[in-house]
C-alpha positions in Angstrom: 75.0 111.1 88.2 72.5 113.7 86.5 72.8 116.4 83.8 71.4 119.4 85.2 69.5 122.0 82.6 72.8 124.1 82.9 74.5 121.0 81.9 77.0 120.8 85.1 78.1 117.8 86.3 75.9 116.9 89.6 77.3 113.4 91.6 75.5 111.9 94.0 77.4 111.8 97.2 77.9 107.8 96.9 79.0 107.4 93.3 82.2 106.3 92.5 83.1 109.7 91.2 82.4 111.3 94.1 84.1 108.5 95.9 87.6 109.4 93.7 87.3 112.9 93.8 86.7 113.1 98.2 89.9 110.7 98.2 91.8 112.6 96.1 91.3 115.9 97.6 91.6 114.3 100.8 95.5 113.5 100.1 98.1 115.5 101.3 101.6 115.2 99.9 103.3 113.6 102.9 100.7 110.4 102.0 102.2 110.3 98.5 103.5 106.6 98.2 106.3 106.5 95.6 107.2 104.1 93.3 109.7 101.8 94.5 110.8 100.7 91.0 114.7 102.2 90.7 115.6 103.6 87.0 118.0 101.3 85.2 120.3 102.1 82.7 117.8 101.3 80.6 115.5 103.3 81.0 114.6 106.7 79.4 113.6 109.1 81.7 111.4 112.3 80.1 109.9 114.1 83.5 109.2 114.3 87.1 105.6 113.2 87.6 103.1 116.0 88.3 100.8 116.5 91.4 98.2 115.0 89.6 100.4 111.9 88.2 101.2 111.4 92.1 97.8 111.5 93.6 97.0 109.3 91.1 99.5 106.8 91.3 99.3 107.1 95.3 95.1 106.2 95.1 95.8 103.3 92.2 98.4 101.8 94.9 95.8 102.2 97.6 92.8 100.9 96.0 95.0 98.3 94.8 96.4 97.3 98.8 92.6 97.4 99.7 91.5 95.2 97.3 94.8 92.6 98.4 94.2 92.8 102.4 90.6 91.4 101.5 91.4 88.5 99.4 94.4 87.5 102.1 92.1 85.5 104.3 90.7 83.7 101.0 94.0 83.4 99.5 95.3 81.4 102.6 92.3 79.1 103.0 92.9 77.9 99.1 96.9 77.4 99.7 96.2 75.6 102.6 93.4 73.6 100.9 96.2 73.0 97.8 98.8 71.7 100.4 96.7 69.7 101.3 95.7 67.8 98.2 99.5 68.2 97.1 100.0 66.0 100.5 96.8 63.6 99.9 98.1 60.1 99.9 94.8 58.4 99.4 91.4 58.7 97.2 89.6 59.7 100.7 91.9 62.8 101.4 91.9 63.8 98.1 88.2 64.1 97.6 88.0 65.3 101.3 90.4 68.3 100.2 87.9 68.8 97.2 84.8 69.2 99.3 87.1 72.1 101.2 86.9 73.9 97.9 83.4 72.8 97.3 82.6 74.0 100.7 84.5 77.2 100.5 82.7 78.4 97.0 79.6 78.2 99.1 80.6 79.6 102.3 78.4 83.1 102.9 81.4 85.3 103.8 83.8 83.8 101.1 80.6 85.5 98.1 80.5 88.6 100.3 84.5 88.9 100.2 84.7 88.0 96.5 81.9 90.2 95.6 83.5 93.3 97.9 86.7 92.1 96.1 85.3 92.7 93.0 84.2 96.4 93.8 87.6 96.8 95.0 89.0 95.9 91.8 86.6 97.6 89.5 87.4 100.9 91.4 91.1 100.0 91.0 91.2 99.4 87.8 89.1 102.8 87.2 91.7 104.6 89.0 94.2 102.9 86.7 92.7 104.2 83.6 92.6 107.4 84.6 96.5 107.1 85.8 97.3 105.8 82.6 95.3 108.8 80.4 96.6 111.5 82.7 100.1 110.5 82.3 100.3 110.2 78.5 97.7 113.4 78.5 101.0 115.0 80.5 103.7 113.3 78.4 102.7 113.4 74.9 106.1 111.5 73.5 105.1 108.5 75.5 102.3 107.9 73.3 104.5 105.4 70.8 106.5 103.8 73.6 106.3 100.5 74.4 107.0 100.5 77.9 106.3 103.4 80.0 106.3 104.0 84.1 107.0 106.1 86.5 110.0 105.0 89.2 111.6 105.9 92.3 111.8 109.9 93.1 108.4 110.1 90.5 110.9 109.8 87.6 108.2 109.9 84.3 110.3 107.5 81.4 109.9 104.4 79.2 112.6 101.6 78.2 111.7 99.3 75.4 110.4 96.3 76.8 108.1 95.5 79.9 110.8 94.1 82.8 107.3 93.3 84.8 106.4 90.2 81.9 110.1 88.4 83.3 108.0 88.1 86.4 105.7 85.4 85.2 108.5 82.9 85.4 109.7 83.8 88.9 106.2 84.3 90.4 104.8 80.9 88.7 101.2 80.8 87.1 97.6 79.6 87.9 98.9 76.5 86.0 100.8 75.4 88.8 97.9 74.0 90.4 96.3 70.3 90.5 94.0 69.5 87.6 91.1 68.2 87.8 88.2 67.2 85.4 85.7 70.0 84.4 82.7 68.4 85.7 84.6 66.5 88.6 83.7 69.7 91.0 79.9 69.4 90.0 80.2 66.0 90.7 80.8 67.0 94.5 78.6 69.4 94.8 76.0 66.9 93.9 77.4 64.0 96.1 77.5 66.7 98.6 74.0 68.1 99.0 
C-alpha cells in the first residue's frame, strides 16, 4: 500500500485490501448467505441489516468456510491419531500413537496447511473486525449491548447474554484430550531422529 503525493489510497493488486474489496464487489445478492440463527423471544431486534452489513457477514462466513475445508484433512488425521491412543492397551501403542503426532508436526504438507490456515484466519478475522465496526457504525444503540447479532431474514438486534458461550458445554473443550508431560513430546522427537 503507498500514499501517493495526492494522498489517495493506491493498493497493490495482491494486498489484502485489494483482496476484500475485488471479493466484495464481486458479490451479487443472490450469493448473500444469511444467518441461520432464528430470533427468540429474547431477543431485541433494532433493524434489517444493510447491503454492506450483508456482504460483509456473507465474506466473514466465507473466509471463515475456507479457512475450515483446509484444516478438515488435519483435523481427521489428529482424531484418528486420539482414537487411537484412547484405544492403546499397551506402552508400545501408546508411544507408537505419539510418534503419529510427532510425525505429523513434521510432515511438509501438514506446515504448508497450517501456515495457509493461518492466512485464512488472519484474513477472517480481518473481515470480522470490519463486520463488527460497520454494524455498530450502522446501529449506534448497539454500542452498550452486551450481546448483539444479526439472525435469520438479516434481522440487526441484541438480547442480554451470549446463547453461543452455552455451547462450550455441548461442544466439549481442548481439555478433553489425553495429557501428557510437557517435555514427553521432545522426548520423541529426540528418540526419533
Amino acid at each position: 500500500m503507498i500514499m501517493s503525493q495526492s494522498n489517495a489510497l493506491v493498493v497493490s493488486p495482491k494486498s489484502v485490501i485489494a483482496e476484500i474489496v475485488e471479493r466484495l464487489a464481486a458479490l451479487k445478492p443472490e450469493q448473500f448467505i444469511e444467518p441461520d440463527m432464528q430470533p427468540d423471544a429474547d431477543y431485541r431486534a433494532v433493524g434489517e441489516a444493510s447491503d454492506d452489513i450483508k456482504l460483509l457477514f456473507t465474506l466473514r462466513s466465507m473466509a471463515c468456510n475456507e479457512h475450515n475445508a483446509l484444516g478438515k484433512p488435519i483435523a481427521t488425521t489428529v482424531e484418528k491419531i486420539h482414537q487411537e491412543m484412547k484405544r492403546a492397551k499397551t506402552n508400545k501403542d501408546k508411544v507408537e500413537a505419539l510418534q503419529a503426532i510427532v510425525a505429523l508436526e513434521d510432515d511438509l504438507e501438514t506446515l504448508r496447511l497450517v501456515a495457509e490456515m493461518a492466512r485464512k484466519r488472519s484474513f477472517h478475522d480481518i473481515v470480522d473486525k470490519i463486520f463488527w465496526l460497520e454494524l455498530r457504525r450502522q446501529y449506534r444503540e448497539l454500542d452498550d449491548k452486551p450481546c448483539v447479532s444479526v439472525r435469520k431474514n438479516w434481522t440487526v438486534g441484541w438480547c442480554e447474554k451470549d446463547e453461543t458461550e452455552e455451547l462450550g458445554g455441548f461442544l466439549g473443550t481442548f481439555d478433553d484430550r489425553p495429557e501428557m508431560p510437557d517435555d514427553f513430546l521432545e522426548f520423541l522427537r529426540s528418540q526419533t531422529r
